[in-house]
N, C-alpha and C positions, 0 to 999 in steps of 0.2 A: 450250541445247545449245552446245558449243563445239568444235572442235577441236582434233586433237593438238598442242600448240605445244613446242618446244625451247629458244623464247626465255632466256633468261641461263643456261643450261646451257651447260659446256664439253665437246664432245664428247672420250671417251678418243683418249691418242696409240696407242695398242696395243688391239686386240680379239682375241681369238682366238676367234671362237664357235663353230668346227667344224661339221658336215653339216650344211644345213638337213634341220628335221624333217619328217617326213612325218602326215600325217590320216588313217586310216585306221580302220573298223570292223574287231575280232578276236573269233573266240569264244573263250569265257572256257575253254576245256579244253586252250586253244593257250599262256594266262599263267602263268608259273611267278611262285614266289617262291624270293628266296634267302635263305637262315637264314645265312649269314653276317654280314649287317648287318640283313634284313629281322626284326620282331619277330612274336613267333607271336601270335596272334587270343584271349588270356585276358584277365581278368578288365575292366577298363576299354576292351581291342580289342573283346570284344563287346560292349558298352553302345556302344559307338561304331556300330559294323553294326548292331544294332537300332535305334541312333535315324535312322539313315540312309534303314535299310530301311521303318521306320514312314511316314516321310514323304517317299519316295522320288520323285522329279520331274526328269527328265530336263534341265529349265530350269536347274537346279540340280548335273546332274551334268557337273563339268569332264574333260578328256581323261585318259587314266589314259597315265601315262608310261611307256614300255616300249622296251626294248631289243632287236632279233634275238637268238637265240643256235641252240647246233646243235639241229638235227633241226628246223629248221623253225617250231622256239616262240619265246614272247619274255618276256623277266623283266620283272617290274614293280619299275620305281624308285620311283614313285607315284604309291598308288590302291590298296593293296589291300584297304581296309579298303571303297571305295565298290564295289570290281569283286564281294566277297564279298558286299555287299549286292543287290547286282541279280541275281546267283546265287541268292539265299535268296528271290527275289521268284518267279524262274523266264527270266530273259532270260539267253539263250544265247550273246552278243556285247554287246561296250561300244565306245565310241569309244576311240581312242589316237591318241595323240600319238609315233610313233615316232624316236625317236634309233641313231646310230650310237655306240657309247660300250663300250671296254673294260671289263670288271669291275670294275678299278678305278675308272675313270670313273661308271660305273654307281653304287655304293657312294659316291663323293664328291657324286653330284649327290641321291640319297637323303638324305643329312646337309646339303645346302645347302637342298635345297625343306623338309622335315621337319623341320631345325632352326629355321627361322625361319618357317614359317606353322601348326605345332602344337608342343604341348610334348612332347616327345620327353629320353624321359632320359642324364643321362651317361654311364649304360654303353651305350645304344643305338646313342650319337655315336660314341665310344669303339669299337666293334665295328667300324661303318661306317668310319672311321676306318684303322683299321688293314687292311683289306679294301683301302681305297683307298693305303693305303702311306703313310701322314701318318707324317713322322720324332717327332712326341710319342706317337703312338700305337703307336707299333713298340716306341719306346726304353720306353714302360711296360707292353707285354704279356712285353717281354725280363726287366725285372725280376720281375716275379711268376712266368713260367717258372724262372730262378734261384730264388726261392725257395720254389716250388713252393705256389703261390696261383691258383686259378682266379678268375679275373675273372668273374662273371655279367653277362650282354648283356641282362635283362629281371630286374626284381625278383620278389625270391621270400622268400616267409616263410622265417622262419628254421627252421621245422617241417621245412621243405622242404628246406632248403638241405643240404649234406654240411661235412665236415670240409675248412677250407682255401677253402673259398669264402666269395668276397667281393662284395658291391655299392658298397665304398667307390672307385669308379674317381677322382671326382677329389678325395679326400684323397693318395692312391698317386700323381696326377700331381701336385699341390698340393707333399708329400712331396721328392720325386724333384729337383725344382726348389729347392726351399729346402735341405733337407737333401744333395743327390748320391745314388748309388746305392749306394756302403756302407752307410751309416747307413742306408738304406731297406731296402736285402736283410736285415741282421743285425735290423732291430726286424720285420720280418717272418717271421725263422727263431726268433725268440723265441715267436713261436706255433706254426707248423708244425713245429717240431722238435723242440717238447715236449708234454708233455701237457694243454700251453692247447689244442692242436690239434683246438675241438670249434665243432660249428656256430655260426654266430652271435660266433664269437671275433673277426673279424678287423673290427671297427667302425671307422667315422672316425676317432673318438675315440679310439681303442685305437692306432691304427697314429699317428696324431698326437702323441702321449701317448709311445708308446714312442720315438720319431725325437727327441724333443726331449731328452728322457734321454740317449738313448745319444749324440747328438751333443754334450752337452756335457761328457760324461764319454769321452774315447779309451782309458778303460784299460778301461770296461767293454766299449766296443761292441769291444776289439779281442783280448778273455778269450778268444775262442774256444768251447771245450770248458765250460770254467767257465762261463763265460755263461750257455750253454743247460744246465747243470745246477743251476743257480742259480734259472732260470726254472722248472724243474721241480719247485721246493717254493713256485711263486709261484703262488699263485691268483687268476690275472688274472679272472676272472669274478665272483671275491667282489669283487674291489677296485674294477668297472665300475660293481658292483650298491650300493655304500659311496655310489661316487659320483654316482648317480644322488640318494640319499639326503641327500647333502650337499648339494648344489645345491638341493632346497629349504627348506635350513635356515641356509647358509653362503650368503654372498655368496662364492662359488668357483665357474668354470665348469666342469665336468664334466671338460671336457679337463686343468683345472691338477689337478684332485682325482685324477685318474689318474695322471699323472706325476707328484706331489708323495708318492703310495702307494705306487708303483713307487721312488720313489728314495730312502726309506726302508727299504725289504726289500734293496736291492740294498746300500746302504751297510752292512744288517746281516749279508749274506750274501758280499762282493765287496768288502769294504773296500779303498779306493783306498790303495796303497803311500803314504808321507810322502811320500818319495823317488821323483818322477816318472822312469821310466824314458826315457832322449833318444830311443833306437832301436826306437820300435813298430813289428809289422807292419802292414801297413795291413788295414783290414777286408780280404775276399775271398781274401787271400794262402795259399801254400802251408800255414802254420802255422792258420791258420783254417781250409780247407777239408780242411787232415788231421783239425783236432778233428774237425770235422763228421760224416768220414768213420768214424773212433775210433765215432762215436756213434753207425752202424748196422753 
């Protein structure tokens, strides 16, 4: 046995730790959850609560982290998955670990504890994220609002999924960062603004694939109208489905086999003037957003 020692650690010049927490038992009808960042309890959520509940041991169960909020209840930051298991058992009250913490606060310490002690996925972070007001998470739910792209916060077959949703979160932030947010709204209204606009369209690879294109070509990404009727004789679904096929026959990765497909149909359909015009509008502009508008 030893004690706690600090030896050659420097302690920080700045701490801000906020309210000490409080210990307290609550009954479980008094814990909310919030679907804003919190993820809902399918498919590997419950494999998780069964195997908890299977071998359930209080030695074993750590304080579930919980917030006040109104009417007397408290959200859980985390713990939902063990607070559900002792529910499924029959115990009517768990330990907590109470904090004082705004929503946002809430939602940030969610994505600190749940980012680093399980695997939790990018759109889940991404949800939490923007709940807590993180400026990458803001600046990437703003772009997919623009172009009219639901972000999913928990993965879902694509049986399941709708038109325009996506699980690609950090391609679109990946995206965003390399490319800017023109070249990421237009390779993304390349889908939703035409009749690519079908489940399952808007992949990694697909939104990777089309940013690398339009970015290096400014006369397609900045056609407007043309563009997106250009992509409307494009069958970006054959072309994903090619490329899946090529990758294991070609030494090509999926992604170059997509934009190498893509920029052959657009050269055949969008041929670039000889004659580079000096004066483009930029993507987003009046002239792009009237095609846009022209198009419904």
């Amino acid at each position: 046995m030893r004690q706690i020692s600090t030896e050659g650690l420097e302690k920080p010049a700045n701490v801000n730790a906020g309210a000490v927490p409080m210990l307290q038992w609550l009954r479980i009808e008094d814990l909310l959850v919030d679907p804003a960042y919190q993820r809902p309890i399918v498919g590997q959520g419950r494999r998780n609560v069964m195997r908890i509940a299977k071998a359930f041991s209080w030695s074993c169960f750590s304080p579930v982290v919980v917030s006040p909020v109104e009417g007397g209840k408290f959200v859980i930051i985390d713990g939902q998955h063990r607070t559900t298991a002792a529910a499924l058992i029959g115990f009517d009250s768990v330990p907590c670990q109470v904090v004082i913490a705004s929503r946002e606060q809430q939602a940030a310490a969610f994505k600190a504890i749940n980012g680093i002690t399980v695997p939790i996925s990018p759109m889940a972070l991404h949800a939490a994220a923007v709940v807590a007001r993180e400026p990458w998470a803001i600046d990437t739910a703003d772009i997919c609002l623009r172009a009219e792209v639901e972000l999913l916060r928990y993965p879902l077959p694509v049986e399941r999924q709708r038109a325009g949703q996506t699980m690609a979160v950090g391609a679109i932030t990946q995206c965003l960062k390399r490319f800017g947010p023109d070249t990421l709204i237009t390779a993304l209204q390349c889908v939703t603004q035409t009749v690519n606009n079908i489940p399952g369209a808007l992949t990694s690879r697909m939104i990777r694939a089309l940013c690398e294109v339009l970015h290096s070509n400014p006369y397609w990404r900045e056609s407007g109208l043309a563009l997106l009727e250009a992509f409307d004789t494009i069958e970006l679904a054959a072309i994903q489905t090619r490329a899946a096929m090529y990758a294991g026959t070609m030494r090509i990765s999926q992604v170059d086999s997509i934009r190498d497909q893509i920029r052959a149909e657009l050269n055949r359909l969008l041929p670039t003037p000889e004659v580079e015009i000096s004066m483009h509008s930029p993507p987003g502009s009046t002239r792009q957003m009237s095609a846009l508008s022209e198009r419904h």
